[in-house]
C-alpha positions as CSV (number, residue, x, y, z in Angstrom):
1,X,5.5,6.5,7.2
2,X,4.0,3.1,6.2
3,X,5.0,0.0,7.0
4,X,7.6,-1.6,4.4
5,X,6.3,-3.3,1.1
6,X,7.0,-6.8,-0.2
7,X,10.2,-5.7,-2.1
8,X,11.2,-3.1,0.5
9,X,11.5,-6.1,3.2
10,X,14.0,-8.3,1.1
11,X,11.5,-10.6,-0.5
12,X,12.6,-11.4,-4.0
13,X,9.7,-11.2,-6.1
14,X,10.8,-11.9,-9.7
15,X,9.8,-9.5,-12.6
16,X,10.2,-6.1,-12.9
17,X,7.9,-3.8,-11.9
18,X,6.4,-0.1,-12.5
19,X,7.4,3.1,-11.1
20,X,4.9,2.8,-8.4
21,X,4.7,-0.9,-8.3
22,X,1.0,-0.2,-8.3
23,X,-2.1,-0.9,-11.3
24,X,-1.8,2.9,-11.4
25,X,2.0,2.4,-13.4
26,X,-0.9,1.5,-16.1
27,X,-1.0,5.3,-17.9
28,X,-4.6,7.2,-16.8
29,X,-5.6,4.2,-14.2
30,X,-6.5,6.4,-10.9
31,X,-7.2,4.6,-7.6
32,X,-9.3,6.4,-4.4
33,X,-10.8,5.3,-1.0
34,X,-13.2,5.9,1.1
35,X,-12.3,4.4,4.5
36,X,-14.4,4.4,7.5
37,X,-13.3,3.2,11.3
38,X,-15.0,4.3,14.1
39,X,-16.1,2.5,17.7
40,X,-15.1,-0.9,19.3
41,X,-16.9,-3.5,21.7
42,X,-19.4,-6.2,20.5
43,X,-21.4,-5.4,17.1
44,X,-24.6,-3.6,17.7
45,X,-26.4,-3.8,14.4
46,X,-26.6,0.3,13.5
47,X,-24.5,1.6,15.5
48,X,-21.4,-0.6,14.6
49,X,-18.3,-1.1,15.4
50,X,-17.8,0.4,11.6
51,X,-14.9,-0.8,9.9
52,X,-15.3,-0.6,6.0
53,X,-15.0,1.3,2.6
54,X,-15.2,1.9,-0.9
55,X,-12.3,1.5,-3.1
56,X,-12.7,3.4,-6.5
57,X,-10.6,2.3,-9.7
58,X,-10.9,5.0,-12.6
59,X,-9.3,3.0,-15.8
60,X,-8.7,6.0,-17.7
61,X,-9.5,8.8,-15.1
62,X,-12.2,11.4,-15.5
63,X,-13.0,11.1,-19.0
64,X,-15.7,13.6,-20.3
65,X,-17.3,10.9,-22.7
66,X,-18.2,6.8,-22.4
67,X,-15.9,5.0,-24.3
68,X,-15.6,1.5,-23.8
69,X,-12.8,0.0,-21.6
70,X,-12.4,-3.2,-23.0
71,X,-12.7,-6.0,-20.6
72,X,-12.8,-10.1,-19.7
73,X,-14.6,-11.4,-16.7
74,X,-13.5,-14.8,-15.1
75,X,-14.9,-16.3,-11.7
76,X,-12.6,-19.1,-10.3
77,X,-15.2,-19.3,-7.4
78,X,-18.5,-18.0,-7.6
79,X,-19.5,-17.2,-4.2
80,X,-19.3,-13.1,-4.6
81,X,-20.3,-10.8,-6.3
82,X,-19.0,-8.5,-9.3
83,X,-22.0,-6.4,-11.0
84,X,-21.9,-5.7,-14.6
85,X,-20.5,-8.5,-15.7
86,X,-22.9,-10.1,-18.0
87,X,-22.7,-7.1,-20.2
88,X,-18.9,-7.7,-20.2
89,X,-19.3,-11.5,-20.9
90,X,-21.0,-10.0,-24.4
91,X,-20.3,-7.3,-25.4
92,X,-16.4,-7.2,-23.9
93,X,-16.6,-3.6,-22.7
94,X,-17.5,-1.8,-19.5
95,X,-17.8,2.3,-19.4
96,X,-18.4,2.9,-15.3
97,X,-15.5,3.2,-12.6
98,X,-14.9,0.0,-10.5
99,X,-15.6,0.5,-7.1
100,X,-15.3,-2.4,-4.5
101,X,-16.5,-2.6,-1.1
102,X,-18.4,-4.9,1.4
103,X,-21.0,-7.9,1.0
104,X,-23.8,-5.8,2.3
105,X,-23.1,-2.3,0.1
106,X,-22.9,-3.6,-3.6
107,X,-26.6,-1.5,-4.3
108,X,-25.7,1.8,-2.7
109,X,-22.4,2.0,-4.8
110,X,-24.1,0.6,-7.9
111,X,-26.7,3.4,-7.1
112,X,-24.0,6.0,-6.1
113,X,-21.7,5.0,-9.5
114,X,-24.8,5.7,-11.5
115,X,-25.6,8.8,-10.6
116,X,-21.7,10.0,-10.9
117,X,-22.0,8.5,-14.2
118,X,-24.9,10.5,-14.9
119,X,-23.3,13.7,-13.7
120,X,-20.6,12.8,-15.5
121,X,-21.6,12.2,-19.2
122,X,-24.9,14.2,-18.9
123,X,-24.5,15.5,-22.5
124,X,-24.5,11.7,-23.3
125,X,-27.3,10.5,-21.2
126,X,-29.5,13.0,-21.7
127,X,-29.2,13.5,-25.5
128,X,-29.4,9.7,-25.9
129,X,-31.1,6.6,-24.4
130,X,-27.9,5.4,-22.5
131,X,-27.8,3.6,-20.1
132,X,-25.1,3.2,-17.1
133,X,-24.5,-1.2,-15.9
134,X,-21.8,-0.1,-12.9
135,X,-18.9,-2.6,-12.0
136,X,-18.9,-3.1,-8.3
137,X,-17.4,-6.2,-6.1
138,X,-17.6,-7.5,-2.9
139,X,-15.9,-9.3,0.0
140,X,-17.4,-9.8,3.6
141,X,-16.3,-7.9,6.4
142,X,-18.7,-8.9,9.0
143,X,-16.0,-10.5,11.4
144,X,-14.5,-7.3,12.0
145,X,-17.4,-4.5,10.8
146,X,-21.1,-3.9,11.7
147,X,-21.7,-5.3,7.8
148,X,-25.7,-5.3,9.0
149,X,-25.7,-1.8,10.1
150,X,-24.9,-0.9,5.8
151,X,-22.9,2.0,7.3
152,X,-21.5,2.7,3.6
153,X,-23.4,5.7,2.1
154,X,-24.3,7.3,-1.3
155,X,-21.6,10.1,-0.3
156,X,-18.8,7.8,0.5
157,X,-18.6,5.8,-2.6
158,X,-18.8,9.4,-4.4
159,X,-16.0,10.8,-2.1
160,X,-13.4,7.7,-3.3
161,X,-14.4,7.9,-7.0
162,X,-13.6,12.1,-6.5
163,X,-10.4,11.2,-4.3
164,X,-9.2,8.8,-6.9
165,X,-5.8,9.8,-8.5
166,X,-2.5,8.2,-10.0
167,X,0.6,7.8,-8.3
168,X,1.5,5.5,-5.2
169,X,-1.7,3.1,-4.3
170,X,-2.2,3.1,-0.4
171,X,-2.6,-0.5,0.7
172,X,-3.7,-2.6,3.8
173,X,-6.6,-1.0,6.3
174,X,-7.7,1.3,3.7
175,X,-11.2,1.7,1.3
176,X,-13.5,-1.3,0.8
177,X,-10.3,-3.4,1.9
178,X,-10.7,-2.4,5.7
179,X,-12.4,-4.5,7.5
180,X,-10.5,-8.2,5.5
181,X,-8.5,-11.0,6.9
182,X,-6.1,-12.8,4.7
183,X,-4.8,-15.9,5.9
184,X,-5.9,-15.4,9.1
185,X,-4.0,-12.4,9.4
186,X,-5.6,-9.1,8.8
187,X,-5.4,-8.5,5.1
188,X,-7.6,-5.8,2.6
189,X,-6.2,-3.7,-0.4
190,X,-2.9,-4.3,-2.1
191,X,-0.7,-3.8,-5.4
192,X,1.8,-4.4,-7.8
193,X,2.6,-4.1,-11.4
194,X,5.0,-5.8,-14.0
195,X,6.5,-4.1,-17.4
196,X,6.1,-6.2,-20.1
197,X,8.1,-5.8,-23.4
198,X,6.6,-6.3,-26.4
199,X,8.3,-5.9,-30.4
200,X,10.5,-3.2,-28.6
201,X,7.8,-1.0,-27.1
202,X,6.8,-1.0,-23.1
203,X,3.5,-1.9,-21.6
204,X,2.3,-2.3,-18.0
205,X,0.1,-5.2,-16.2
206,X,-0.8,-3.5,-12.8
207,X,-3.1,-5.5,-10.5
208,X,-5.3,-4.6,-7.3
209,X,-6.4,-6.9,-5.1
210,X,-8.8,-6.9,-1.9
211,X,-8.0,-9.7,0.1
212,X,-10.1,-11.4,2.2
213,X,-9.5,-15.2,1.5
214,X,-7.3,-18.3,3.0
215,X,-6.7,-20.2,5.7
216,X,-3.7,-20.1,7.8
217,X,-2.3,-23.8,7.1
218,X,-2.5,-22.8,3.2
219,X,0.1,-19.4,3.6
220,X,2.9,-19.7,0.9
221,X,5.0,-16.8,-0.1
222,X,7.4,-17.9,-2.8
223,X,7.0,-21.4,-2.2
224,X,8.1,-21.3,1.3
225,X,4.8,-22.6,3.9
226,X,4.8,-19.7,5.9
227,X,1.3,-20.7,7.4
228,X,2.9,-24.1,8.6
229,X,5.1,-22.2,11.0
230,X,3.1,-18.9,11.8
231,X,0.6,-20.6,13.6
232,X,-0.2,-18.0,16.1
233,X,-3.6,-16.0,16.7
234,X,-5.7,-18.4,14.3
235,X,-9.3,-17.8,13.5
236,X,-11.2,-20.5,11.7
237,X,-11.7,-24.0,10.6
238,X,-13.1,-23.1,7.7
239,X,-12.6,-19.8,5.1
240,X,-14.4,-17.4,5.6
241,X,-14.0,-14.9,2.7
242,X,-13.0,-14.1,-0.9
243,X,-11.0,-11.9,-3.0
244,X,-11.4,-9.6,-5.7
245,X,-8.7,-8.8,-8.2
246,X,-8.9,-6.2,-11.1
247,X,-5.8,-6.7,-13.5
248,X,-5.6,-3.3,-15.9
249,X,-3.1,-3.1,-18.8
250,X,-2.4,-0.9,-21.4
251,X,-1.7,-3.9,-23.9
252,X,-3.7,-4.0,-27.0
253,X,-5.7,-6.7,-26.3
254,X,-9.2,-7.9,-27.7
255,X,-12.2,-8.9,-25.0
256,X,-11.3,-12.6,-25.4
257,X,-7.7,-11.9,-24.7
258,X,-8.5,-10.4,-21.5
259,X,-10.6,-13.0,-20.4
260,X,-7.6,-15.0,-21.0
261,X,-5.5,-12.8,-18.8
262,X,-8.3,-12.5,-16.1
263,X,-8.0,-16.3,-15.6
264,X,-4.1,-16.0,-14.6
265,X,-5.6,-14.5,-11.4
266,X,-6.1,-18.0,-10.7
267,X,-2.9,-19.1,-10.9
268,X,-1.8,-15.7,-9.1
269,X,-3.7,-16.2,-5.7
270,X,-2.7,-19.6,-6.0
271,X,1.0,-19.1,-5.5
272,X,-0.1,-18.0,-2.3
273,X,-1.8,-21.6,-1.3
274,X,-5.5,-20.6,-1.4
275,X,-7.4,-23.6,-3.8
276,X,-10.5,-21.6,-3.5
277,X,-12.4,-22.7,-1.1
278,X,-16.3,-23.1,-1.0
279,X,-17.3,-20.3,0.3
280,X,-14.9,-18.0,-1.8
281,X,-15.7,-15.4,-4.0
282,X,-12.4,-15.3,-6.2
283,X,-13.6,-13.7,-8.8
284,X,-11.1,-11.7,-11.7
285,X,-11.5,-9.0,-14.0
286,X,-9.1,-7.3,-16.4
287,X,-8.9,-4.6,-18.7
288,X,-7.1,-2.7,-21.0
289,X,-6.9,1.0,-21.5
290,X,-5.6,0.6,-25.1
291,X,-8.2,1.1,-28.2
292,X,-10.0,4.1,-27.4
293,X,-13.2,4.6,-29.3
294,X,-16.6,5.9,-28.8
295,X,-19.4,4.2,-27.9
296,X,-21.3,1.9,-30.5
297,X,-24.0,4.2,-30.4
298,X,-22.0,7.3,-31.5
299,X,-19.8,5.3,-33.8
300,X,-19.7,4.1,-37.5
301,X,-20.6,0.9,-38.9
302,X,-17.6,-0.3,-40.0
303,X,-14.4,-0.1,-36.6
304,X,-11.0,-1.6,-36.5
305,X,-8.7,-2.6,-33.3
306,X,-4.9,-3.1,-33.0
307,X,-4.6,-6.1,-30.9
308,X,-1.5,-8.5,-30.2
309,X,-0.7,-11.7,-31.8
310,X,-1.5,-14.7,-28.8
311,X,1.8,-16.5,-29.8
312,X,3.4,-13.1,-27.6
313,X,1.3,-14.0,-24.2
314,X,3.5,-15.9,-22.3
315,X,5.5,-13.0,-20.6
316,X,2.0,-10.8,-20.1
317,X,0.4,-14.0,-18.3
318,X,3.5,-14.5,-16.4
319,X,3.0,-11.1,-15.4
320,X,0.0,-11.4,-14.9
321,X,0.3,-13.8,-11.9
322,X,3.4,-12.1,-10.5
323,X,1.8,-8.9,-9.9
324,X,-1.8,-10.6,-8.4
325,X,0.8,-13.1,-6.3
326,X,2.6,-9.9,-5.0
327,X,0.1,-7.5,-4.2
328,X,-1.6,-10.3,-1.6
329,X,1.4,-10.0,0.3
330,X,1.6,-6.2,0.2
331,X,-2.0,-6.2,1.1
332,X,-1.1,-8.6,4.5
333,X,2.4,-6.6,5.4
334,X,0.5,-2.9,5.5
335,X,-2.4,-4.2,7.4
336,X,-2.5,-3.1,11.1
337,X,-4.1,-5.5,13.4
338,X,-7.7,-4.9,14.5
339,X,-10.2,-6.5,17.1
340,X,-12.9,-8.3,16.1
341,X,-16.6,-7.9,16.6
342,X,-17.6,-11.8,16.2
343,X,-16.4,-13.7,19.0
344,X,-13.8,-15.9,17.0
345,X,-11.0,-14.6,19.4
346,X,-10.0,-10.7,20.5
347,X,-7.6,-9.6,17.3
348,X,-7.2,-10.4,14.1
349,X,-3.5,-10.1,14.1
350,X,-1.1,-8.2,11.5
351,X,1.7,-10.3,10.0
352,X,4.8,-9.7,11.9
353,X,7.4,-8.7,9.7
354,X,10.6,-10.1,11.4
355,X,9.1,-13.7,12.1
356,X,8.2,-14.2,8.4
357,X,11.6,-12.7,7.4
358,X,12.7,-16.0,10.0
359,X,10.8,-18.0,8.4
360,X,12.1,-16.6,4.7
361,X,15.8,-17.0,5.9
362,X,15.0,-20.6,7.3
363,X,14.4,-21.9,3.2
364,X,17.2,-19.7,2.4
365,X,14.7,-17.5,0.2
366,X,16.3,-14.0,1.6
């Protein structure tokens, strides 16, 4: 049994969320990992410790046919890395899986996710001259992982995209989200969705986050300064890492729109006291299943797309940074603590549970 979730603790969140609480309440959106752990003791380039992974996002699961997932790109802090993106900037589409890992293994899952793509939609590419532009992201892992050793293989970032599947999201130690601190505390992969309501008909915003970013002093959860109190089992004087969020809806919503949307991530991470710092990567993307259509290449001249009026926004960005604000926390409250391999201290600690519920009850938030 895991450890308890955000809501499951007492904290009151607002908005309401999806079944799951997850981005996979977002109908088709699958989510798999690839987690690797294995050894302990000092780093020893190649031979590790290995602590790392490939998380896989499928926005509308194993389609047989590209079709553009329409998409908007926003980097609040540019040190990172998110492949693909300049396609996305123009043209407002993607047609790959996401896959997120570590600093150091960005082109062996951008190699990996192109051949699966080719495998995939061989009719497509070889029939045609198509061409695959992969989405994959990054945060650093080296205080915990052998990130030198590039441990991550071809095989591993196949097995998450074939392991990927809807239901509950696992969260914490698990996929590229393994080997993150968050706050000082050991963070990596987490969740959470809002429904949104819209001229009487239901949609979801589901985020997932890997979180690797913050420093202690900076922890807020819903406006209480949990960081000022917790002060325990620090690392650093200054951040060390980023975070990657990928906001999926099935709103009808143009390429601009979601650009829009993807910039809410600001303001989501933010809640939680991180100004994104200088050697961040906070960077956001966010799409929408909605408006399925072929290709350009395959279609007609003349296309149309439903999309919503922007005077009916305010409730999807509020949701927007709800769900990215939440799934930090549920990222931090499944993590298990780990020892480091970079001589910062022994551990990088887990949050405890019952001293941030003190903390919580001390600003009479729970």
């Amino acid at each position: 049994m895991g450890k308890k979730r955000a809501r499951e603790l007492g904290l009151p969140f607002p908005g309401e969320t999806g079944r799951y609480n997850a981005i996979t309440d977002v109908p088709g959106v699958e989510v798999g990992y690839t987690t690797l752990v294995q050894g302990e003791g000092p780093v020893k380039i190649g031979s590790g410790p290995i602590r790392t992974g490939v998380t896989a996002i499928l926005p509308r699961g194993r389609q047989a046919k590209m079709q553009p997932i329409w998409a908007g790109f926003y980097a609040l802090n540019g040190n990172g890395e998110m492949t693909g993106v300049h396609w996305i900037n123009d043209a407002g589409y993607f047609v790959s899986p996401i896959c997120i890992t570590n600093t150091h293994s960005v082109g062996i899952a951008h190699h990996a996710v192109t051949g699966w793509m080719i495998q995939q939609y061989r009719e497509q590419f070889s029939d045609g001259h198509f061409w695959a532009m992969p989405v994959v992201a990054e945060t650093y892992d080296g205080s915990l992982n052998d990130i030198n050793g590039r441990h991550i293989r071809e095989e591993h970032v196949l097995s998450a995209i074939e392991a990927a599947k809807s239901g509950p999201v696992a969260e914490g130690n698990v996929g590229g989200g393994t080997g993150m601190i968050c706050y000082e505390f050991k963070g990596g992969t987490g969740t959470s969705s809002r429904v949104v309501n819209i001229d009487g008909e239901t949609y979801h915003v589901g985020a997932l986050i890997q979180a690797n970013h913050g420093l202690r002093e900076w922890l807020t959860v819903l406006g209480v300064p949990v960081g000022k109190h917790l002060t325990e089992n620090t690392l650093y004087t200054n951040e060390r890492g980023s975070i990657i969020v990928v906001i999926g809806t099935d709103l009808p919503l143009l390429p601009h729109q979601l650009r829009r949307v993807a910039k809410r991530a600001a303001i989501g991470i933010g809640r939680g006291g991180t100004p994104g710092g200088n050697s961040s990567g906070d960077i956001f993307l966010a799409f929408s299943v909605a408006n399925p259509m072929d290709i350009p290449q395959e279609s007609s001249k003349k296309l149309a797309m439903e999309y919503l009026n922007d005077e009916v926004f305010d409730p999807i960005y509020e949701a927007a940074c709800q769900a990215v604000d939440e799934s930090v926390v549920n990222a931090m409250l499944a993590a298990e603590t780990m020892s480091l391999v970079k001589p910062y201290g022994e551990k990088v600690h887990a949050i405890d549970h019952e001293k941030l519920l003190e903390v919580m009850r001390m600003y009479n938030r729970i």
